[in-house]
C-alpha positions in Angstrom: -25.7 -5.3 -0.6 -24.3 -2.3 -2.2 -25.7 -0.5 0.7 -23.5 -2.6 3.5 -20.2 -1.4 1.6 -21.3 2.4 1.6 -22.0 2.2 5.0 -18.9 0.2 6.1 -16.7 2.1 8.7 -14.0 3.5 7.4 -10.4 2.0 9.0 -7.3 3.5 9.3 -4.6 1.7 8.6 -0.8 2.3 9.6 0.3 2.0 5.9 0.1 5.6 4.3 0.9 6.6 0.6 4.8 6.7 -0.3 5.7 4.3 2.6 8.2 1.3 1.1 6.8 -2.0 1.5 7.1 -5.9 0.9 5.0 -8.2 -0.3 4.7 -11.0 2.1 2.2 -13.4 0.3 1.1 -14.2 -3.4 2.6 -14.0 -7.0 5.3 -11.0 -6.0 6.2 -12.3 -2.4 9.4 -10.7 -1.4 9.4 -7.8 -3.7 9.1 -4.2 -2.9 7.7 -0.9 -4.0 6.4 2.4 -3.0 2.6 2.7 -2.2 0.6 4.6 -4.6 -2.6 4.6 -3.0 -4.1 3.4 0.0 -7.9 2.4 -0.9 -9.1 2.4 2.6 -12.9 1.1 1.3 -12.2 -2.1 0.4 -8.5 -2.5 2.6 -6.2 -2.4 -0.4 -3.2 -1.0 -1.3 -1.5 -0.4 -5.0 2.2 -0.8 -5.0 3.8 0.7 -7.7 5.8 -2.0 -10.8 4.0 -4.8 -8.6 1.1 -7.1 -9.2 0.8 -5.8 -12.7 -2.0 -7.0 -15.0 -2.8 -6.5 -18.8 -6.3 -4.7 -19.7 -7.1 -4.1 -23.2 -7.9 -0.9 -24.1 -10.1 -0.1 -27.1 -9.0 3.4 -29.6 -10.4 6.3 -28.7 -9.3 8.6 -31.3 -5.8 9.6 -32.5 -4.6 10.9 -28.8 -5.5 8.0 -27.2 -4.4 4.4 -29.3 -5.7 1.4 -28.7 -3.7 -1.9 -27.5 -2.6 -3.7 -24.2 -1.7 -1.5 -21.1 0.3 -2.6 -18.2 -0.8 -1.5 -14.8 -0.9 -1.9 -11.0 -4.0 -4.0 -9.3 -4.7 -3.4 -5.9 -3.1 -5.9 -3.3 -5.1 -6.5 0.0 -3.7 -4.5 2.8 -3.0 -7.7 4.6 -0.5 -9.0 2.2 2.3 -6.3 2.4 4.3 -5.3 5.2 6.2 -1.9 5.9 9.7 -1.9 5.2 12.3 -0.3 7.9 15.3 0.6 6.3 17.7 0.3 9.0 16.3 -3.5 10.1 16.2 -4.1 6.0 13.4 -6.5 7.0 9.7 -6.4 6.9 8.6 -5.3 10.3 5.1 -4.7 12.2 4.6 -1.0 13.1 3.5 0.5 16.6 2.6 3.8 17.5 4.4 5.7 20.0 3.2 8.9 21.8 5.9 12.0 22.2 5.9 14.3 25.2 4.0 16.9 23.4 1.3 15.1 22.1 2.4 13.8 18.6 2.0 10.2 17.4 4.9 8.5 15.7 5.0 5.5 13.6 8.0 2.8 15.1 9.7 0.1 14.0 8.5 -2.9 16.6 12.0 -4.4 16.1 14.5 -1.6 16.1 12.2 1.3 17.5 13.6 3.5 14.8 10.4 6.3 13.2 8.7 5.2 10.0 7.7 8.1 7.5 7.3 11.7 8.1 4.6 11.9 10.2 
C-alpha cells in the first residue's frame, strides 16, 4: 500500500502557490485566501486563515509552551477554484500558448492572464 502512493505519478495542477482562491464546497464554501502550498502527492492545497483546526501541542521546554495551536489543514485540490480579479468570480483556468513559445494561465470567462507566469 505505501508502495502505490510513492510510486503514484506526480500531477500538475493549474493552481500554483500565492494564487487567490475560493472555496467552492465544504465548511468554508465561498471564502477566500492565498495558497500556501500546493501538496501535489496527495492533490491538496493549504489556503491560508481557512479550514483551520485545533491540535494540542505538548511543552517542550521554556521556548516552546504547551497549549492549543490554530492552523491550516489541507483542502483537496478539487474543492477550491482560482479567483480572477477582474470577473470577481471563481472561474476555470485554460492555458494559452504565446507566439514565442510561453504558456499562459487565462481566465475561461474573461480571457484576462492569471499569475505571473
Amino acid at each position: 500500500m505505501a508502495a502505490a502512493k510513492r510510486d503514484a505519478p506526480r500531477v500538475n495542477y493549474k493552481i500554483k502557490k500565492n494564487d487567490l482562491v475560493m472555496v467552492v464546497a465544504g465548511r468554508d464554501r465561498g471564502k477566500t485566501g492565498k495558497v500556501m502550498r500546493v501538496l501535489r502527492e496527495h492533490g491538496r492545497v493549504v489556503v491560508e486563515r481557512l479550514n483551520l483546526v485545533k491540535r494540542h501541542s505538548k511543552a517542550r521546554g521554556a521556548q516552546s509552551p504547551g497549549g492549543i495551536i490554530e492552523k491550516e489543514a489541507a483542502l483537496d485540490i478539487s474543492n477550491v477554484m482560482i479567483f480572477c480579479d477582474r470577473c470577481n468570480a471563481p472561474v476555470r483556468v485554460g492555458i494559452k500558448a504565446a507566439a514565442d513559445n510561453t504558456k499562459a494561465r487565462v481566465c475561461r470567462r474573461c480571457g484576462e492572464t492569471i499569475g505571473n507566469d
